[in-house]
C-alpha positions in Angstrom: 105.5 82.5 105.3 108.7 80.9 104.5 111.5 83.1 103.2 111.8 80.5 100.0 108.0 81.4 99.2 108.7 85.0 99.7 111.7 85.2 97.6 110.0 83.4 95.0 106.7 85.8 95.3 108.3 88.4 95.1 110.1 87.2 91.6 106.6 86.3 90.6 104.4 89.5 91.5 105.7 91.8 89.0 105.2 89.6 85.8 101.4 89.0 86.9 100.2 92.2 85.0 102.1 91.5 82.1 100.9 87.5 82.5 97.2 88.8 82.8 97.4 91.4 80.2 98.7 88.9 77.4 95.8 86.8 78.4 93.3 89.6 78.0 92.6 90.2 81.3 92.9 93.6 83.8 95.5 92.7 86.8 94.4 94.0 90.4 97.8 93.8 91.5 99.2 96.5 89.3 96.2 98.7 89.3 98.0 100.7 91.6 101.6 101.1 92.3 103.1 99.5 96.2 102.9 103.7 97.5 99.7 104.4 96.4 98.7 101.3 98.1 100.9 101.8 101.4 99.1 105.5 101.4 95.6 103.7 101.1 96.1 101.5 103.8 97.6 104.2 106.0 94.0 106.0 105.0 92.2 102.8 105.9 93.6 102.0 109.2 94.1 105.8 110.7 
């Protein structure tokens, strides 16, 4: 992935919830916040 795509993900990712949410809709991507998700995955691949 290209740093200019990251950079601009990473601008993007946290207005998603609020862009779903206006819309009506539930966002998976702030279901849960980045350390419960790092402690999942830790979970998952141990």
């Amino acid at each position: 992935m290209t740093t200019q795509l990251k950079k601009k993900l990473s601008e993007t990712m946290p207005q998603l919830g609020e862009i779903y949410a206006q819309q009506g809709f539930f966002s998976p991507v702030s279901a849960i916040s980045e350390t419960e998700a790092k402690e999942l995955r830790q979970d998952y691949e141990a």
